[in-house]
C-alpha positions in Angstrom: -61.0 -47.7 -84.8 -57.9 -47.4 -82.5 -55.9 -47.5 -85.2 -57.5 -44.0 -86.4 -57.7 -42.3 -83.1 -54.1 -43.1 -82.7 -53.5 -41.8 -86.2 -55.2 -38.5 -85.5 -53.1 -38.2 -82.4 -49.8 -38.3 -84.4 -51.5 -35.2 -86.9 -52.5 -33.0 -84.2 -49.0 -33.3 -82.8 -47.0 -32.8 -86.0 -49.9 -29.6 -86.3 -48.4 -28.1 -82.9 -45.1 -28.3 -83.7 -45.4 -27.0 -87.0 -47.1 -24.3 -85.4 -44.6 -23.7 -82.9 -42.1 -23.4 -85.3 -43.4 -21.1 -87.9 -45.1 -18.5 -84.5 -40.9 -18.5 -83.6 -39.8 -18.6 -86.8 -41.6 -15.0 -87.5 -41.1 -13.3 -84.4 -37.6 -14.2 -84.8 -37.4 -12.0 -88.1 -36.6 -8.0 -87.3 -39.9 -5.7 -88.1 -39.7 -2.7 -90.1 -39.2 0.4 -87.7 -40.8 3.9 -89.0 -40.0 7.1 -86.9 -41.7 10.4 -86.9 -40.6 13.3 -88.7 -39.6 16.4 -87.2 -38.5 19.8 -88.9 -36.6 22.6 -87.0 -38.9 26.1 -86.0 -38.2 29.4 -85.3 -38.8 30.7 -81.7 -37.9 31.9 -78.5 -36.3 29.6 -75.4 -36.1 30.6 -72.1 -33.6 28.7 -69.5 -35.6 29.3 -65.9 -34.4 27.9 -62.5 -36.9 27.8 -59.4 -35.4 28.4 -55.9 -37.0 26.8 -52.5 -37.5 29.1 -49.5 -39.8 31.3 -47.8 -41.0 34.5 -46.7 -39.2 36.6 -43.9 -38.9 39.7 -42.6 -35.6 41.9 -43.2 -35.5 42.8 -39.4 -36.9 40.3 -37.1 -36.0 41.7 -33.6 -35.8 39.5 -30.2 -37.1 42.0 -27.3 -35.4 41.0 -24.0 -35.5 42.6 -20.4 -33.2 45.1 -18.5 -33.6 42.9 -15.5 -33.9 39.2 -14.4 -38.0 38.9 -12.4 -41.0 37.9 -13.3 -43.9 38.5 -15.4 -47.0 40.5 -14.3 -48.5 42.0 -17.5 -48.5 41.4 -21.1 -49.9 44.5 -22.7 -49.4 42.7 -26.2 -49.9 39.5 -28.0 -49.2 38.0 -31.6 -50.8 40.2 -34.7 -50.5 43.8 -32.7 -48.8 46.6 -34.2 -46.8 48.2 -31.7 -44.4 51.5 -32.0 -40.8 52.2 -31.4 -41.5 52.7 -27.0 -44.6 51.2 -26.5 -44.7 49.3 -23.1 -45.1 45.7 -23.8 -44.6 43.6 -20.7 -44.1 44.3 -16.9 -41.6 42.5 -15.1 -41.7 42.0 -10.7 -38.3 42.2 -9.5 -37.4 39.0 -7.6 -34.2 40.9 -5.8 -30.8 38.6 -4.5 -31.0 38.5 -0.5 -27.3 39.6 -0.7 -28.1 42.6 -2.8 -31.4 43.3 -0.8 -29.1 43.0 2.6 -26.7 45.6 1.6 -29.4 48.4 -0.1 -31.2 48.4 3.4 -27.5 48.5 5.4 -26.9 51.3 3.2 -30.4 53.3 4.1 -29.3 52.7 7.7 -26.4 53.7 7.9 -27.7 56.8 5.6 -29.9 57.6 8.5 -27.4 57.4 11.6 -25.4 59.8 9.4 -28.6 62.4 8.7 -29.5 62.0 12.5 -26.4 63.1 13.4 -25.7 66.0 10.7 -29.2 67.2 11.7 -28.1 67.2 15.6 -25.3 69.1 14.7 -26.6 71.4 12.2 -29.6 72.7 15.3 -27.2 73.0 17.7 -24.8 75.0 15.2 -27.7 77.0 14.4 -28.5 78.2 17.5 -25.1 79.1 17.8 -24.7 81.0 15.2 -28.1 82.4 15.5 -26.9 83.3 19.7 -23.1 85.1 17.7 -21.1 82.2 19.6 -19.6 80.4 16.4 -18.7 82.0 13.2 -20.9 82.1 10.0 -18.3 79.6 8.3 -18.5 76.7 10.9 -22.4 77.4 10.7 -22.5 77.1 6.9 -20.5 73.9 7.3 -23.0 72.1 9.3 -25.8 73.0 7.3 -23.9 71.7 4.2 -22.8 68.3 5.8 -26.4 68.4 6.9 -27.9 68.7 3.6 -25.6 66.0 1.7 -26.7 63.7 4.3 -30.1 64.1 3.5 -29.2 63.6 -0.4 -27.7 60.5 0.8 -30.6 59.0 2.3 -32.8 59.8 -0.4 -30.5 58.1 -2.4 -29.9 54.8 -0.6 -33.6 54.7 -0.4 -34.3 55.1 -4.1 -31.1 52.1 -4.4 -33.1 50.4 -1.8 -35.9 50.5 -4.4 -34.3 49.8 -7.4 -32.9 46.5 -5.5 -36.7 45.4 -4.4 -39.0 46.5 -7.1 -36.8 47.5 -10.0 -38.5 50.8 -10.1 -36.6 54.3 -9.2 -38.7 56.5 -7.8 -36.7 59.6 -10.0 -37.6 58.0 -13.0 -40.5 55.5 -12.5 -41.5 56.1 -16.6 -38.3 54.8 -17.5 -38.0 51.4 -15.3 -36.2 48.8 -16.2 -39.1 46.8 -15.0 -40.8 48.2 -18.3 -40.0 46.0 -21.6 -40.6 48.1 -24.5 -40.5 47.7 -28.0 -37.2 48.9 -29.9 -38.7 49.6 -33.1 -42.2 49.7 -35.3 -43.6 46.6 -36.2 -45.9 43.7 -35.8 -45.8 41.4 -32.8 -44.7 38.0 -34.3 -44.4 35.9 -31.3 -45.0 36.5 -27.5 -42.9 33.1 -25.9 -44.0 34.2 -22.3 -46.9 34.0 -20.2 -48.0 36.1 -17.1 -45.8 34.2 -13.9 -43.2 33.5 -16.1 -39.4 33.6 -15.4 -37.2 35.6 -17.3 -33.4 36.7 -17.0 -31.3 39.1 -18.5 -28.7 38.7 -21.0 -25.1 38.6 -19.8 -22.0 37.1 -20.8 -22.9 33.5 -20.1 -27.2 33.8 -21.3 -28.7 35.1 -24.4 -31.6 36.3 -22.0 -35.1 35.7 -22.5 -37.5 36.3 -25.3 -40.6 38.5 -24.3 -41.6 39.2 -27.6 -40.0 38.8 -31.5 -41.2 41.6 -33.8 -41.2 42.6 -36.8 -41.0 45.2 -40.1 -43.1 43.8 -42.3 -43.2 46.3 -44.9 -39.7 44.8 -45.6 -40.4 41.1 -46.8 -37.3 39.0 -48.0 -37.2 35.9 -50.0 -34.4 33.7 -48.2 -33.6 30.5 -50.1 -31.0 28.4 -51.3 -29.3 27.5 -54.6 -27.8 24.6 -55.9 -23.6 24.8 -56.9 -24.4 23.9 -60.4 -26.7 27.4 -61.0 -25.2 29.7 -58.3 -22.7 30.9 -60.7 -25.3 31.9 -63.2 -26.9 34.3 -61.2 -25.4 37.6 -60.4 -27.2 40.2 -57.7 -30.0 42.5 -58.9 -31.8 39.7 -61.4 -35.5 39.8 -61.1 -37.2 36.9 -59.6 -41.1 35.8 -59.4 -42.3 34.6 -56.6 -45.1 32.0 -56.0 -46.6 31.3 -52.4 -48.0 28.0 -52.0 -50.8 29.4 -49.5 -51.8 32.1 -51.4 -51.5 31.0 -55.0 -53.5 34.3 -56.6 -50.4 36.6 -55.6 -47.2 36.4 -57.3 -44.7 39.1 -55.9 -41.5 40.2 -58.0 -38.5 40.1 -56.1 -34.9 41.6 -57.0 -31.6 39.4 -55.9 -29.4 40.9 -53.3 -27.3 38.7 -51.5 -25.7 35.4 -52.8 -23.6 34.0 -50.1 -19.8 33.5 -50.4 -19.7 30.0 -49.0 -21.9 26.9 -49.6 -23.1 24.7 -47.2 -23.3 20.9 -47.4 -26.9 19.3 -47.4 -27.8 15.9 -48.0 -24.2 15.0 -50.1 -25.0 18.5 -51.9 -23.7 22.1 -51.4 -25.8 25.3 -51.4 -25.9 28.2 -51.3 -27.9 31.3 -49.3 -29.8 33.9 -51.4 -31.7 36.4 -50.5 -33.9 38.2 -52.6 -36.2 41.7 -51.5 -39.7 41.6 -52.2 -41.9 43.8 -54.4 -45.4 44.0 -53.5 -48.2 46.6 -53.9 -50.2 45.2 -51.2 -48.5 43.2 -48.7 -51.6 42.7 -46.2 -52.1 39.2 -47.3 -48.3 38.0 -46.6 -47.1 36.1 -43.3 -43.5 35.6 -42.0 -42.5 32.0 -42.6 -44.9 31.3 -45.8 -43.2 28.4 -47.9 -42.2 30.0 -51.6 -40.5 29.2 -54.5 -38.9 32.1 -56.8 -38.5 31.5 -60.8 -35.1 32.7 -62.1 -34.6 33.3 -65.7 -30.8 32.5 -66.4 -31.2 33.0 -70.0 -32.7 34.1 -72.8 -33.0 33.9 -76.7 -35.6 34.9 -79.3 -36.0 34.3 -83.0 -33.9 31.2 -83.0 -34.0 27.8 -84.8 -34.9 25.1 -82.0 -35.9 21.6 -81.9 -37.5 19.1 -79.7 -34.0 18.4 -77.3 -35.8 14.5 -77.5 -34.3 14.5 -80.8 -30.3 15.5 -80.0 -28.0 12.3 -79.4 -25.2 13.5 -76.8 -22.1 11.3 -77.4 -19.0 12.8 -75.3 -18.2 16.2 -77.0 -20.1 15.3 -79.6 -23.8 16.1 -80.5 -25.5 14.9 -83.5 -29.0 14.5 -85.2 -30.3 12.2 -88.2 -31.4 14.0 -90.9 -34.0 12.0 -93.0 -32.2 10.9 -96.3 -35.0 8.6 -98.3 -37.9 7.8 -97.3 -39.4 4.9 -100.1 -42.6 4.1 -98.2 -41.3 0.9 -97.1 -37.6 1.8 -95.6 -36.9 5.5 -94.1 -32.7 6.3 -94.3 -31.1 8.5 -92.0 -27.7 9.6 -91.6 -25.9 10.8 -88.7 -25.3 14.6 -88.9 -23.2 16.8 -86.1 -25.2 19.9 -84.9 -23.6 22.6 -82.3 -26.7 23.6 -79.9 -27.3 26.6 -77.5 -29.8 27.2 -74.6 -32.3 24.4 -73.6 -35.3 24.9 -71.7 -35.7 21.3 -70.9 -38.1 20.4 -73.5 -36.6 22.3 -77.0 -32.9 23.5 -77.6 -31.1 26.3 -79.6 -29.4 24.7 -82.6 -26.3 27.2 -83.3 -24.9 25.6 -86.1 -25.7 22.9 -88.8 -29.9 23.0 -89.1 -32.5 25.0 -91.3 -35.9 25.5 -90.7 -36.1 22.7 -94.5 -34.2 20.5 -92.3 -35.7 17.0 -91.3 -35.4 15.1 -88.6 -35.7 11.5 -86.9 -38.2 11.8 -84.6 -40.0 9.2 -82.5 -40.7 6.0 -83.2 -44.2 5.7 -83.9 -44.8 1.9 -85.5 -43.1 -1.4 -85.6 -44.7 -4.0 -87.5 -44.2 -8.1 -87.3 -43.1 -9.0 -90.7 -40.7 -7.0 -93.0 
């Protein structure tokens, strides 16, 4: 009985490695490899390129003040549509002691200068009036009497303009007053009511009080990658798609392709901008993320083929055409082809293919024996 057990030990062992060898023995022996058929069409292929960028207004216009102060109205805010004039902020007039100092030295000593013109101008009057002076020294007094009253008005009005900002000759017109400098929408208003603001000058931009906008004059403004920019050429059409508002597709002509790129992320590019098209332009917002399609070329009634199918080698490009086919073994051999425009998925073939052509396609089987 041991004697069999350890027999039928031995058998199942020499079973496993017989089985072992023949399971390596066939997957060790190539399959038979069949390949899809493919035959050339006729049809059109367009090349398109799609741009990044968004949606901005031609003129976009930064409203800043006449005058440093602060603010004290805001007769606007963001969405109002405000015309060329239209009073949009009011700023208080927070004047320099120095400046303030010498507008009120000026208005006194404008005064002294009237108190004494009018002294002499009464006496001279009764003078004149009494035949004791001539009519010429009268006339002078009255003039040196007059120009001192001028003078006072003015120092007062300079006195004015120092304090409150505001002439009294031409209150409308105040540089207190921040007005809009064109038609548009209000885009932004940075500022709130006791807010600071200053001038521009030759060492501050100034502050904002208010950014606006034409937007009946949309731009696309985007950039372009150094291996396309030189197949576009200003005035091709463009679509563009809005990723907020996917319903409206605008058209858009090129303009503007800028000279020089600029270096991004080990990449150069370059600025386009492109001007919008658009019936209704209600819907559209300054600073809406788009992309514009670009056709870069075009052909119709051409032979293509699937570009899966084209081996690239070098300067070289090629295709197998099918040569047998037996059932059990397909042939191919290797024939040169000279292609045209690609869309990414089929590709012009120039040269070297008819629509009787055919052509290794993809593999579709492999089986484990021969």
């Amino acid at each position: 009985m041991k004697r069999f057990f350890k027999t039928a030990m031995w058998i199942v062992i020499a079973l496993i490695f017989i089985a072992t060898f023949v399971f390596l023995y066939l997957n060790s022996v190539p399959g038979k490899t069949e390949y899809s058929i493919v035959k050339p069409k006729i049809g059109n292929i367009e090349k398109t390129t799609v741009l990044t960028g968004k949606i901005e207004p031609r003129d976009e216009i930064d409203i800043k003040p006449q005058i440093s102060g602060i603010i004290t109205e805001i007769h606007v805010e963001p969405g109002d549509m405000v015309k060329e004039g239209d009073i949009i902020a009011k700023i208080k007039v927070i004047p320099e002691a120095s400046s303030l100092s010498s507008a009120q030295s000026r208005v006194e000593s404008a005064e002294i200068a009237l108190a004494d013109a009018t002294s002499k101008y009464e006496r001279n009057k009764m003078l004149y009036d009494k035949k004791i002076i001539s009519k010429e020294e009268f006339e002078t007094s009255e003039t040196t009497w007059e120009q001192a009253q001028r003078e006072l008005d003015a120092a007062k009005d300079a006195f004015l303009i120092v304090k409150e900002g505001v002439s009294k000759y031409n209150a409308a017109e105040s540089n207190t007053l921040v007005r809009a400098t064109i038609d548009g929408l209000i885009l932004d208003v940075p500022v709130k009511v006791g807010s600071s603001v200053i001038q521009a000058n030759t060492f501050n931009d100034g502050t904002t009080v208010a950014t606006i906008a034409d937007m009946n004059k949309l731009i696309f403004h985007g950039k372009v990658d150094e291996t396309e920019v030189g197949q576009l050429t200003p005035g091709m059409p463009m679509e563009i798609t809005i990723g907020a508002l996917p319903a409206l597709h605008p058209t858009a002509i090129l303009e503007y392709i800028a000279p020089k790129g600029k270096e991004e992320n080990g990449a150069n590019t370059f600025e386009i901008k492109a001007a919008i098209n658009v019936d209704s332009i209600s819907e559209l917002r300054s600073g809406y993320s788009a992309n514009a399609s670009v056709t870069l070329s075009k052909v119709t009634d051409v032979v293509t083929i699937p570009e899966g199918v084209v081996t690239f080698s070098g300067d070289s490009t090629y295709v197998f055409l099918l040569k047998a086919d037996t059932g059990e073994k397909q042939e191919f051999e290797k024939h040169p082809i000279v292609t045209g425009t690609s869309d990414g998925i089929n590709i012009q073939i120039v040269e070297g293919l008819d629509t009787l052509s055919r052509i290794r396609g993809d593999e579709i089987k492999k089986t484990d024996r021969p």
